[in-house]
C-alpha beads as a LAMMPS data file, in Angstrom:
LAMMPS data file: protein, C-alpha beads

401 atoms
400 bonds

1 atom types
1 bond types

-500.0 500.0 xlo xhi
-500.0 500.0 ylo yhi
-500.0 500.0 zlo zhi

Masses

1 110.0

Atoms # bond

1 1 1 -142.602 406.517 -302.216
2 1 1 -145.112 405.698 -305.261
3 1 1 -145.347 408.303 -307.544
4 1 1 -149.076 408.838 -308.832
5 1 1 -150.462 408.604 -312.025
6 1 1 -150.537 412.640 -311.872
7 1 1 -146.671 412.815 -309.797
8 1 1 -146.784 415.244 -307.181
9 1 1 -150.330 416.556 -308.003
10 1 1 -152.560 415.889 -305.069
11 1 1 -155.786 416.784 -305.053
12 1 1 -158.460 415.989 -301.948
13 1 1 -161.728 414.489 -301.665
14 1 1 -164.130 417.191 -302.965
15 1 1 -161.878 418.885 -305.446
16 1 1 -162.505 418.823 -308.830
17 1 1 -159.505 417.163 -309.468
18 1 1 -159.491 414.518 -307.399
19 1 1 -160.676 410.953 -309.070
20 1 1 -164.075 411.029 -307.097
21 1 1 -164.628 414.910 -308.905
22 1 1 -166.117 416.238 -312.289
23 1 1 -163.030 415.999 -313.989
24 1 1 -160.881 413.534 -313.724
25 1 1 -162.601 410.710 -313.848
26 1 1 -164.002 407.735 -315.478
27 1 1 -166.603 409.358 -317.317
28 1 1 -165.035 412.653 -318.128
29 1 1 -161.524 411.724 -319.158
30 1 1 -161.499 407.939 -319.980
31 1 1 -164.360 406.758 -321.160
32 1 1 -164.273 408.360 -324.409
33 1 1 -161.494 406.185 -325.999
34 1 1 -162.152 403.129 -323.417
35 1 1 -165.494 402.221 -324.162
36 1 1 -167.640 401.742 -327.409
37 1 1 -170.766 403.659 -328.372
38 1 1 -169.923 405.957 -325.144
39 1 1 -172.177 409.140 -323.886
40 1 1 -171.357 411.117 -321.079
41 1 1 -175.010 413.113 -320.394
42 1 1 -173.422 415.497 -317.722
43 1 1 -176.184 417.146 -315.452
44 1 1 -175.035 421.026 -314.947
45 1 1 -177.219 421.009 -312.195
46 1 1 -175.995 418.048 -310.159
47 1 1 -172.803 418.260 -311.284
48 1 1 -172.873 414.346 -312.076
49 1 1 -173.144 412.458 -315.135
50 1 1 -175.696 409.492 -316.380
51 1 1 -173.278 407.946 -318.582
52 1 1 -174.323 405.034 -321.221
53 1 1 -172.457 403.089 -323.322
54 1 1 -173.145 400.112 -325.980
55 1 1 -169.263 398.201 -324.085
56 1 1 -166.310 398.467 -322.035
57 1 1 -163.153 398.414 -324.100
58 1 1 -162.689 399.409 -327.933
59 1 1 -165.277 396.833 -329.912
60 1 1 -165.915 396.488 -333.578
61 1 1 -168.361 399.392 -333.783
62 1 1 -165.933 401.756 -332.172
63 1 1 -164.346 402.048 -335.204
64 1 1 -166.503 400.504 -338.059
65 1 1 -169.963 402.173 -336.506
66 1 1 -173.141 400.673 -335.741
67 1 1 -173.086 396.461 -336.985
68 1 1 -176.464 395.352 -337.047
69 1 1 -176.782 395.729 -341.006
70 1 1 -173.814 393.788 -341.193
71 1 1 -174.348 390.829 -338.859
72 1 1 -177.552 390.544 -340.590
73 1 1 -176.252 390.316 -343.960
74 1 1 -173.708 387.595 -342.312
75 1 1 -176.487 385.744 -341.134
76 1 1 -178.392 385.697 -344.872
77 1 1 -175.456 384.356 -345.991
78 1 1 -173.475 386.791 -347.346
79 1 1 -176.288 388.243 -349.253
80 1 1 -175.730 391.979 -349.546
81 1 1 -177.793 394.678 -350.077
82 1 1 -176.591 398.245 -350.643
83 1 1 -178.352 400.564 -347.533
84 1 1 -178.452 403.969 -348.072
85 1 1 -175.616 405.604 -345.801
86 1 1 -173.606 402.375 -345.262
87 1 1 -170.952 400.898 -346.977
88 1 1 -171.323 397.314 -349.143
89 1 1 -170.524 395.585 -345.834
90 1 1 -173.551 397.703 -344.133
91 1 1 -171.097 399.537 -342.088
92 1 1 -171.016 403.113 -341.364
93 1 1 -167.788 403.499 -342.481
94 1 1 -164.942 401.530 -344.761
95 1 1 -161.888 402.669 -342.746
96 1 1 -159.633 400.828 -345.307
97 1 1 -160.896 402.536 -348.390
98 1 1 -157.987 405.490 -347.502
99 1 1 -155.483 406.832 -345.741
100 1 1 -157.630 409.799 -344.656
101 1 1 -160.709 407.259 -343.476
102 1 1 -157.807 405.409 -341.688
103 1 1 -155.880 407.684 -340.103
104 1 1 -159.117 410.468 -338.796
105 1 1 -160.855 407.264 -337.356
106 1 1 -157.570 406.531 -335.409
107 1 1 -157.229 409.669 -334.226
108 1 1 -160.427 410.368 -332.604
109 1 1 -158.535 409.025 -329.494
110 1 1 -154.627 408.831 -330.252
111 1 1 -154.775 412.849 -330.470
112 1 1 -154.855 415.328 -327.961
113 1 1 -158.182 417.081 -328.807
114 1 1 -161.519 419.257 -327.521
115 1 1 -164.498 417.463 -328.457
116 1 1 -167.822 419.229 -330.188
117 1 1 -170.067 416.687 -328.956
118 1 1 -170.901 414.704 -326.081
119 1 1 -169.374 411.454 -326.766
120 1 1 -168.200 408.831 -329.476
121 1 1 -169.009 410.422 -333.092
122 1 1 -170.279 407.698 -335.194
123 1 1 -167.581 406.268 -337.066
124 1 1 -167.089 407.840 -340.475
125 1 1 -167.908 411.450 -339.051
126 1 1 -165.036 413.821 -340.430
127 1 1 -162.880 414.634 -337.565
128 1 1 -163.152 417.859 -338.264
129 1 1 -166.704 417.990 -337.531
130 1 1 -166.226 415.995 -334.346
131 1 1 -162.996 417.245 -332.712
132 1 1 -160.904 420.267 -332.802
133 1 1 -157.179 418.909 -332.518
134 1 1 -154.742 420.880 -329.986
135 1 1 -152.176 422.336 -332.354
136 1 1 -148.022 422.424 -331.658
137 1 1 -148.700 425.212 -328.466
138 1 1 -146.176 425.654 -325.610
139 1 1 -146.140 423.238 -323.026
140 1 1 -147.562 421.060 -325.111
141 1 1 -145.109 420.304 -328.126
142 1 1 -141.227 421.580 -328.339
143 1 1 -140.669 424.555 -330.717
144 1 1 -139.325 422.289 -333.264
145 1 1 -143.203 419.936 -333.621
146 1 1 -141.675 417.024 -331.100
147 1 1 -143.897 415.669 -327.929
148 1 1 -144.008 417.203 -324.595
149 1 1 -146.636 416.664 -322.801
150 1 1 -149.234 413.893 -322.919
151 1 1 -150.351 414.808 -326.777
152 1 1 -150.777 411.110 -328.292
153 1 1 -149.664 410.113 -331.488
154 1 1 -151.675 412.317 -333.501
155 1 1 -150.251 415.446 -333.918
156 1 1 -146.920 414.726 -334.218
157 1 1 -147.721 411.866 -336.921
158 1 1 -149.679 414.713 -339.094
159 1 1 -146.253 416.817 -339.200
160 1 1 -144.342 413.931 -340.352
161 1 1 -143.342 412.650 -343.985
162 1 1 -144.436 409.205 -344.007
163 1 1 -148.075 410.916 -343.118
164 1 1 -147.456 413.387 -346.134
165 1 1 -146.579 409.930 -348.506
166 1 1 -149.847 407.972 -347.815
167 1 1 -148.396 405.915 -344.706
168 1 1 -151.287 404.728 -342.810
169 1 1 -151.667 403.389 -339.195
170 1 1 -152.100 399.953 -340.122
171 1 1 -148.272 400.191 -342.470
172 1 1 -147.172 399.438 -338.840
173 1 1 -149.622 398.183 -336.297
174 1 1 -151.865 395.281 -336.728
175 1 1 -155.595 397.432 -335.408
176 1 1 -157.100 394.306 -334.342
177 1 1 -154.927 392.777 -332.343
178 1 1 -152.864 396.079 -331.183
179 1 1 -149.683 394.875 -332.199
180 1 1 -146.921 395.669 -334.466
181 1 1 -146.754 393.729 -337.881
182 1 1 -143.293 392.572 -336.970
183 1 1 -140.128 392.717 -334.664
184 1 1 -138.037 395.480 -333.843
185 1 1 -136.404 396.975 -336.895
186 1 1 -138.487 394.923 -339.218
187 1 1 -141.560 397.343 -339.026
188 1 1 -139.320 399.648 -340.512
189 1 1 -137.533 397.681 -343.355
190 1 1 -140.356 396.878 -344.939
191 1 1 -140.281 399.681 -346.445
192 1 1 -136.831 401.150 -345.606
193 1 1 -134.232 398.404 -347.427
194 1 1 -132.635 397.770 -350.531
195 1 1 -135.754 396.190 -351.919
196 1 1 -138.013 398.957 -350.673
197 1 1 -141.448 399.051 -351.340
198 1 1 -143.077 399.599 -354.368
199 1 1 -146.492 401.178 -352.394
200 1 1 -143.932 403.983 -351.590
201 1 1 -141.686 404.725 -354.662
202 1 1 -140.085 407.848 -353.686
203 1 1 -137.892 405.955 -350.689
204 1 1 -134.115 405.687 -351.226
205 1 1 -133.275 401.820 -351.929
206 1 1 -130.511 401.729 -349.365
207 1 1 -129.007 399.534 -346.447
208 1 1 -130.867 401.593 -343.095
209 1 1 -130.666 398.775 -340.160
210 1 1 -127.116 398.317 -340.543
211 1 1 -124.460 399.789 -338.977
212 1 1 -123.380 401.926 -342.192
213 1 1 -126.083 404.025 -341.100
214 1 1 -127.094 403.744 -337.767
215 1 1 -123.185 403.766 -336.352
216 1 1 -123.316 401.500 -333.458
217 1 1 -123.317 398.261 -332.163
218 1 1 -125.917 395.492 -334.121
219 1 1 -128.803 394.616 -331.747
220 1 1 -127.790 396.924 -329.119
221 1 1 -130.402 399.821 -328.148
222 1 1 -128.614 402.363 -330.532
223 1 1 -129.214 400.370 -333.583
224 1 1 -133.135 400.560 -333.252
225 1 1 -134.425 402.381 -335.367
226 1 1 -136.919 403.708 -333.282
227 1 1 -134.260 405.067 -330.634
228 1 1 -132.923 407.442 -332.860
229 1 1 -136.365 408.358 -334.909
230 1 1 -138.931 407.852 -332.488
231 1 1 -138.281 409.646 -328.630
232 1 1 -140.083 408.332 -326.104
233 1 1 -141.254 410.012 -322.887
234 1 1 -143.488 408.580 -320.043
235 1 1 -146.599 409.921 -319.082
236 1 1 -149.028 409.041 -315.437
237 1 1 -145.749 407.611 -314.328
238 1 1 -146.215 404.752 -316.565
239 1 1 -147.525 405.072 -319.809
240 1 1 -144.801 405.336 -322.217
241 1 1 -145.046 406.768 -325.773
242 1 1 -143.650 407.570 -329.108
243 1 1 -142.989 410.747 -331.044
244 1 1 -144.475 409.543 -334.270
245 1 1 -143.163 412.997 -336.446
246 1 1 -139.880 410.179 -336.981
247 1 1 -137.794 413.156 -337.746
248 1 1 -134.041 413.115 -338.273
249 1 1 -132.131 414.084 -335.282
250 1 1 -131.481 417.800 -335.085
251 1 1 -128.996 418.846 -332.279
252 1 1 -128.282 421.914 -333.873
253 1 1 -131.937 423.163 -333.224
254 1 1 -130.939 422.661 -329.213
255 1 1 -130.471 425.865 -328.624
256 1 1 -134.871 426.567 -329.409
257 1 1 -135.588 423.886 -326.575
258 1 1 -136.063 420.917 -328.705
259 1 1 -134.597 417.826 -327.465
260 1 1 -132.981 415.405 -329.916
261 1 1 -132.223 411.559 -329.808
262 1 1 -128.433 412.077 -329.926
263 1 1 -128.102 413.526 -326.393
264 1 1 -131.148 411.893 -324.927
265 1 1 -129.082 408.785 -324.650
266 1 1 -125.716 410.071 -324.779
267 1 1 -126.904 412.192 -321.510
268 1 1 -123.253 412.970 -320.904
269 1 1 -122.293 414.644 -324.224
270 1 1 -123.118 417.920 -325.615
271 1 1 -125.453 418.905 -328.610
272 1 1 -122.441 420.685 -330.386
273 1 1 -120.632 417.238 -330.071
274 1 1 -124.062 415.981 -331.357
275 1 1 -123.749 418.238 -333.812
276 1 1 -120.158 417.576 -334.780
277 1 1 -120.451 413.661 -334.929
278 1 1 -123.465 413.830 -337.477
279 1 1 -121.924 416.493 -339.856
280 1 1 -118.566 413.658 -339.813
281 1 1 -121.065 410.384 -340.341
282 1 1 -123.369 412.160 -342.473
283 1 1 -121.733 414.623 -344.797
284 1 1 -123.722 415.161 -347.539
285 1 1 -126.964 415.215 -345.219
286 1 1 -129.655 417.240 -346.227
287 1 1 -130.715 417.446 -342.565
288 1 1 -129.184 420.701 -341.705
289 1 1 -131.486 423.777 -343.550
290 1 1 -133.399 426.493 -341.736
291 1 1 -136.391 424.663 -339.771
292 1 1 -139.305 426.655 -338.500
293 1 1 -138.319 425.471 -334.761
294 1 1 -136.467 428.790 -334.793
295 1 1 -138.914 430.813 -335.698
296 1 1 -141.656 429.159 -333.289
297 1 1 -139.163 429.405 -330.199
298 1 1 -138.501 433.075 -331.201
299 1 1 -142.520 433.480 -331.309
300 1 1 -143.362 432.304 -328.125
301 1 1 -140.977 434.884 -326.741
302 1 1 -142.249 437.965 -329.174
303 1 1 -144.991 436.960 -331.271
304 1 1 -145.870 440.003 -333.472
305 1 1 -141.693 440.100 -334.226
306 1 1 -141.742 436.996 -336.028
307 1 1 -144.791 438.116 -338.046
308 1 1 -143.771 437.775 -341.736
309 1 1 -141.349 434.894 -340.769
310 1 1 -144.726 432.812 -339.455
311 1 1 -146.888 433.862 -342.292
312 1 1 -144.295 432.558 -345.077
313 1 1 -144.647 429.514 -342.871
314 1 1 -148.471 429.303 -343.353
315 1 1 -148.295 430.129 -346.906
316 1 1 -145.802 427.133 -348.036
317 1 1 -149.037 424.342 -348.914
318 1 1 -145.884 421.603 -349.045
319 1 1 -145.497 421.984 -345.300
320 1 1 -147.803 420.008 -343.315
321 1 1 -151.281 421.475 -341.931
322 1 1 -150.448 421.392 -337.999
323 1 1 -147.299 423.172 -338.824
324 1 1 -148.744 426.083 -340.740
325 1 1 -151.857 426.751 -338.623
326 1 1 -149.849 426.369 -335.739
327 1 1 -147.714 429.155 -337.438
328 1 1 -150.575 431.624 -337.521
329 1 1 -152.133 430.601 -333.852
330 1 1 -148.556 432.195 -332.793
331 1 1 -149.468 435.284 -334.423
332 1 1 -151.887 435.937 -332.240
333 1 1 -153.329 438.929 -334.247
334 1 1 -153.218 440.511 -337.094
335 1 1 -151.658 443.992 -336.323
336 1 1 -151.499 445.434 -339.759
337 1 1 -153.209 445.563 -343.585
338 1 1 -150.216 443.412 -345.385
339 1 1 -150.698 441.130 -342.847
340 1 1 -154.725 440.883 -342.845
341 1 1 -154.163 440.603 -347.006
342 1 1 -151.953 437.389 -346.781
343 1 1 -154.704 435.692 -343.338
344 1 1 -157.634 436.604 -345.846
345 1 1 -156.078 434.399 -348.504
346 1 1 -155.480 431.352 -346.026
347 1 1 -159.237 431.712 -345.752
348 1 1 -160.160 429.561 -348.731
349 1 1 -156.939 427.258 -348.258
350 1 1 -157.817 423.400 -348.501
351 1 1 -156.463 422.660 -345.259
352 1 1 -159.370 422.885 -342.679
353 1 1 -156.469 423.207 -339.612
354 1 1 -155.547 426.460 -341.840
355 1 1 -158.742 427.901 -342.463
356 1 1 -159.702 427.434 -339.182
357 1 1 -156.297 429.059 -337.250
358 1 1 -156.586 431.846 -339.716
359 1 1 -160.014 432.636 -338.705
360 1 1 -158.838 432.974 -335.656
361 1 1 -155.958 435.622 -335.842
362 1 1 -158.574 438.405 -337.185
363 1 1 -160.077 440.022 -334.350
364 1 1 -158.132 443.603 -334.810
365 1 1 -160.111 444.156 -338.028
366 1 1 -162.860 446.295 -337.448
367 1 1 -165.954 444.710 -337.692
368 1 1 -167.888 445.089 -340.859
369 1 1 -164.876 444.061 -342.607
370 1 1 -164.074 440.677 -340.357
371 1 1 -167.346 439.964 -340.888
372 1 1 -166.988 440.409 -344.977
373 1 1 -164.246 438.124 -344.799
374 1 1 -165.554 435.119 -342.416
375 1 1 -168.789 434.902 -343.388
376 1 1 -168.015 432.122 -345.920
377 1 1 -166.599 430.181 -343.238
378 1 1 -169.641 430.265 -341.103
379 1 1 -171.019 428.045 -344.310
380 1 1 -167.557 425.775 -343.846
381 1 1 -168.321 422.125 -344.543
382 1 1 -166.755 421.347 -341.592
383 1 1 -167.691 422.464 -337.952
384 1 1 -163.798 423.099 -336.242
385 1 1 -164.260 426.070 -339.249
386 1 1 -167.536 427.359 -338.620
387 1 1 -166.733 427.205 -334.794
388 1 1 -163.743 429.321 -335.144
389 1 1 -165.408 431.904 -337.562
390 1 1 -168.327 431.995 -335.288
391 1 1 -165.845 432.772 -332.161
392 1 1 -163.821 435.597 -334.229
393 1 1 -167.407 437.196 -334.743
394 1 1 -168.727 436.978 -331.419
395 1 1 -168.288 440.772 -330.769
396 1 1 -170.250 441.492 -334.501
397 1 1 -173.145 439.671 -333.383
398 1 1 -173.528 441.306 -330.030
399 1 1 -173.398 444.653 -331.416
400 1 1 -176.869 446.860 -331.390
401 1 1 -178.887 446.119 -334.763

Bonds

1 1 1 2
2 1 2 3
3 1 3 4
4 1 4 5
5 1 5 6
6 1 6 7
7 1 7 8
8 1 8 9
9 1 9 10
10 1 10 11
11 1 11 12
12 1 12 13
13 1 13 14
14 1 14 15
15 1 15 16
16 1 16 17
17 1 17 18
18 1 18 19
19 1 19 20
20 1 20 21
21 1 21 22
22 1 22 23
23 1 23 24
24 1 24 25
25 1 25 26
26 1 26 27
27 1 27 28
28 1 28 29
29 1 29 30
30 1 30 31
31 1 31 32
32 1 32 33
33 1 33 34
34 1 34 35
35 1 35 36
36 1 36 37
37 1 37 38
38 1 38 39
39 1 39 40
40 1 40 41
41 1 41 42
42 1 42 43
43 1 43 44
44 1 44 45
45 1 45 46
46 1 46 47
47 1 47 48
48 1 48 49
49 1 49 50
50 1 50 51
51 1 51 52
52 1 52 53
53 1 53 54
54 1 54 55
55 1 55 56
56 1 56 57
57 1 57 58
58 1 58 59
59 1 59 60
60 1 60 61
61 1 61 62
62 1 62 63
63 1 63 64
64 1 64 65
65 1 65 66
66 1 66 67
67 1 67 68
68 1 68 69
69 1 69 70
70 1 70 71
71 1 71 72
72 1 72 73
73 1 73 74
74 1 74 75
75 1 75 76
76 1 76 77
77 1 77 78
78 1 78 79
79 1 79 80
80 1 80 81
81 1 81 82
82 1 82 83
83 1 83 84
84 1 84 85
85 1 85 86
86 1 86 87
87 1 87 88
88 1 88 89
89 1 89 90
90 1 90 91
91 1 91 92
92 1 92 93
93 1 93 94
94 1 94 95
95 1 95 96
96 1 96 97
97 1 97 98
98 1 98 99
99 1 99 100
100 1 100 101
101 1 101 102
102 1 102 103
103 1 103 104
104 1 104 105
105 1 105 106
106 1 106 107
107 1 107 108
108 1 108 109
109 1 109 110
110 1 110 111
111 1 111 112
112 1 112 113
113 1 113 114
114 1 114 115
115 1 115 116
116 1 116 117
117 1 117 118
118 1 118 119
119 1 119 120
120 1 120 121
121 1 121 122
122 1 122 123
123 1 123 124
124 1 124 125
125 1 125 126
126 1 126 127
127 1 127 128
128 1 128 129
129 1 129 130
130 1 130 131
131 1 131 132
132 1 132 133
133 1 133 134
134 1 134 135
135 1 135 136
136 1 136 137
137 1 137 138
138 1 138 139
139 1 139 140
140 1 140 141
141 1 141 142
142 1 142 143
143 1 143 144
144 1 144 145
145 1 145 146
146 1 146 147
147 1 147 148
148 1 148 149
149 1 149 150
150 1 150 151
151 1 151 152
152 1 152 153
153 1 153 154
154 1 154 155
155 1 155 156
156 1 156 157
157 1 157 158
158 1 158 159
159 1 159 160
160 1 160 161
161 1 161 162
162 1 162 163
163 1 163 164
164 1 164 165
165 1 165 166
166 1 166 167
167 1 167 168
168 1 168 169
169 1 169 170
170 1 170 171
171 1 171 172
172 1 172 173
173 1 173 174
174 1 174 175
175 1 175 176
176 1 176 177
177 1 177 178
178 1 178 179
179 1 179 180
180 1 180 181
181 1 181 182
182 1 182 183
183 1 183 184
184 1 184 185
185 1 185 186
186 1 186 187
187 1 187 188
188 1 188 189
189 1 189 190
190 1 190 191
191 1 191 192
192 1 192 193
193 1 193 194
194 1 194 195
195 1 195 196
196 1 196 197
197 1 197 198
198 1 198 199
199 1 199 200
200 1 200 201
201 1 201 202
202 1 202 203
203 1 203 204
204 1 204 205
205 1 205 206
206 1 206 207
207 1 207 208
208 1 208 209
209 1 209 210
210 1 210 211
211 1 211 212
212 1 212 213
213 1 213 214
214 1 214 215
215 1 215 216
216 1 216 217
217 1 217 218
218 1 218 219
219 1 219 220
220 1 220 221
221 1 221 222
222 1 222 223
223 1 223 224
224 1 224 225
225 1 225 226
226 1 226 227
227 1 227 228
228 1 228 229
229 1 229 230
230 1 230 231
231 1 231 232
232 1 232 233
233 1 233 234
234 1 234 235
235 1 235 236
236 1 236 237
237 1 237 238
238 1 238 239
239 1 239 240
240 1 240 241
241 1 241 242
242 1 242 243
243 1 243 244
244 1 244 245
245 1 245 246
246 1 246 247
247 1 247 248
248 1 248 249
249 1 249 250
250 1 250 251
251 1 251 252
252 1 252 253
253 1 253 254
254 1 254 255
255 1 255 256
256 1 256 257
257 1 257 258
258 1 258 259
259 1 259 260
260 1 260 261
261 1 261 262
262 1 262 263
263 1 263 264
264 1 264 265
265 1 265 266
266 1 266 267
267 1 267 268
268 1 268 269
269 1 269 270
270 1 270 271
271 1 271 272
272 1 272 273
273 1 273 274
274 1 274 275
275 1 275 276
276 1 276 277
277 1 277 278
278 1 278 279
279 1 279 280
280 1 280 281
281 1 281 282
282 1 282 283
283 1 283 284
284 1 284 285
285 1 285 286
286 1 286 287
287 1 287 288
288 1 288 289
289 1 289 290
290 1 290 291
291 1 291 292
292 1 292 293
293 1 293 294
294 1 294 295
295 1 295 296
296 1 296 297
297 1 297 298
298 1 298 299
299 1 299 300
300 1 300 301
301 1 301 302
302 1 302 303
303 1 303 304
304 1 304 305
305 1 305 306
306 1 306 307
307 1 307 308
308 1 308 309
309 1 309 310
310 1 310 311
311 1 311 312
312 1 312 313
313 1 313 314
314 1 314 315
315 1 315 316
316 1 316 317
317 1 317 318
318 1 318 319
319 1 319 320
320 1 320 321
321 1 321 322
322 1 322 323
323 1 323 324
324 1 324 325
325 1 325 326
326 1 326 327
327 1 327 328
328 1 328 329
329 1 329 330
330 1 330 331
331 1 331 332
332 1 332 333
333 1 333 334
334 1 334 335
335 1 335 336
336 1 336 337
337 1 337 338
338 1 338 339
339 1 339 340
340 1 340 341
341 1 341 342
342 1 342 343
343 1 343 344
344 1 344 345
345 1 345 346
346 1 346 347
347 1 347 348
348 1 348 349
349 1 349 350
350 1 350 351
351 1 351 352
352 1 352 353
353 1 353 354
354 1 354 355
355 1 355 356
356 1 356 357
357 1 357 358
358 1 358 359
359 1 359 360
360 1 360 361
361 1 361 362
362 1 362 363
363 1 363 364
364 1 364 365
365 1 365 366
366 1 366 367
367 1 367 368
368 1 368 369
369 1 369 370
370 1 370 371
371 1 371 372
372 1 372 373
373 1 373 374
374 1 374 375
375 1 375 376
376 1 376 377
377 1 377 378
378 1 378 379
379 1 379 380
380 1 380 381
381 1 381 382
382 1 382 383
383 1 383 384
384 1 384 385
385 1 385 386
386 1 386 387
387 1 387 388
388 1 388 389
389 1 389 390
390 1 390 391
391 1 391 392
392 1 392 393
393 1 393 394
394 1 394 395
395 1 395 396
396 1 396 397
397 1 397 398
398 1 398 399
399 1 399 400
400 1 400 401
């Protein structure tokens, strides 16, 4: 029997779940990221929408913004001249002048997210202003940052190290055509081989697709690179996709929840053989240190017992954003003054994820002091902030006076 794009979820005509409904549908859950220039205009009233867009399918101005400025320069010959809010190519943004332009753009729709508008943000908004990214919550992500459910590529490619580095999308797929810039392993050695690369100077200059490192058979599925550093699940029955965090497996973390590539092929074996046959390949591997997937698993069980343990995670600016505001969203509250001392100082941290999540954990305080402490933020360049400072003081601004 077919499985649905949903498995065993049924829902029937006149539910809101069902395809004909408010919510999943075209215009509330596709049309987003599948159509250029998209607004959804939903009617409270008549529970329907009057949706318009500019296309069907990703065009140009999906992700370099509105073209008119530029096909006109085209058309006079090349001829450019410099309008106010657009870039030399009279575009709204230049998505190649960064990694952050690059990236943010990209992840308006390869990351799980709740929207602050109705509809496509013109390209070049901060995504911050636009979206407010799901961070690395239960039943969405394992304890140790690694896909579970249908999350994209986003969030797990902010927690990784390439991210951290300057590694961009386009390092590895080719935007325009939606391909990869080469076969197989080679998307991976050209950066990761002897020669390296000299855009990323702090790789090792070693031998990776080879069988000194991956240990098994040339060309067979094993000695992909992506099949050990890049898990892949399936989502809607057929839409498979890519942990992009390309961490190192880590069986030894098995016993938080977190899968690892060893046993997800070698079904049959355990993680402590896992375990065992990557301490004997891999001696000297750095790979083994305390890893916050222990404390997350322990804080989904007790939240306010792994306290200090999550707030040392938030305070460590190395480790990447997701990772530390996710570490104070599993705090859930700030139960005491030590506590409140360390949140206040993650206030002003550069890292709007941070700033944001820390806002968030406050509401204990009483209230002429929470609102002492947030009222900065409700001034935050960005909106995600000023939305979560706003929410931690909904209770101040209803009080009498």
């Amino acid at each position: 029997m077919p499985v649905g794009v949903f498995g065993d979820q049924v829902a029937p005509p006149g539910d809101g779940f069902h395809w004909t409904g408010p919510y999943k549908s075209w215009e509330a859950r596709c049309a987003e990221c599948h159509a250029t220039g998209y607004s959804r205009t939903y009617s409270a009233a008549t529970n329907s929408y009057a949706p318009k867009m500019a296309e069907i399918g990703v065009g140009c101005e999906a992700c370099h913004g509105l073209g008119a400025a530029h096909v006109a320069q085209a058309r006079g010959g090349g001829q450019r001249e410099i309008t106010p809010g657009l870039t030399a190519r009279g575009l709204t943004v230049d998505v190649a002048a960064s990694q952050q332009a690059e990236v943010m753009q990209c992840l308006t729709c390869h990351s799980r997210r709740e929207a602050m508008q109705d509809g496509n943000p013109l390209p070049g908004t901060d995504y911050h202003d636009a979206f407010s990214i799901a961070l690395l919550r239960q039943g969405l992500y394992h304890p140790d940052g690694s896909i579970l459910d249908e999350v994209f590529e986003g969030g797990s490619f902010l927690q990784s190290k390439m991210h951290a580095r300057g590694v961009r999308c386009s390092t590895c797929h080719e935007p325009h055509s939606a391909t990869l810039k080469a076969e197989g392993n080679a998307v991976c050695t050209q950066c990761h081989s002897p020669g390296g690369n000299s855009e990323f100077p702090s790789l090792m200059l070693k031998v990776y697709d080879g069988p000194e490192h991956h240990f098994h058979v040339e060309g067979g599925a094993g000695a992909q690179c992506v099949s050990c550093h890049m898990i892949e699940r399936t989502y809607m029955g057929i839409d498979t996709r890519r942990d992009h965090s390309f961490r190192v497996p880590r069986p030894d973390l098995a016993p938080t929840g977190s899968p690892n590539a060893c046993t997800d092929c070698h079904a049959d074996r355990s993680a402590e053989w896992a375990v065992e046959e990557l301490a004997r390949r891999f001696p000297a591997s750095s790979h083994r240190g305390p890893h916050h997937a222990t404390t997350f698993a322990a804080a989904r069980r007790s939240p306010q017992g792994q306290a200090p343990a999550l707030l040392d995670i938030a305070e460590r600016a190395e480790t990447s954003a997701i990772v530390r505001a996710t570490a104070l969203e599993l705090i859930g509250a700030v139960q005491d003054r030590p506590s409140a001392e360390r949140v206040g100082r993650l206030l002003s941290d550069a890292e709007p994820l941070v700033r944001a999540a820390a806002a968030g954990i406050l509401p204990t305080l009483p209230p002429d002091e929470r609102l002492s402490m947030l009222r900065p933020l409700l001034s935050d360049p960005l909106r995600a902030v000023r939305e979560a400072a706003a929410r931690a003081l909904l209770d101040v601004a209803a009080r009498p006076g």
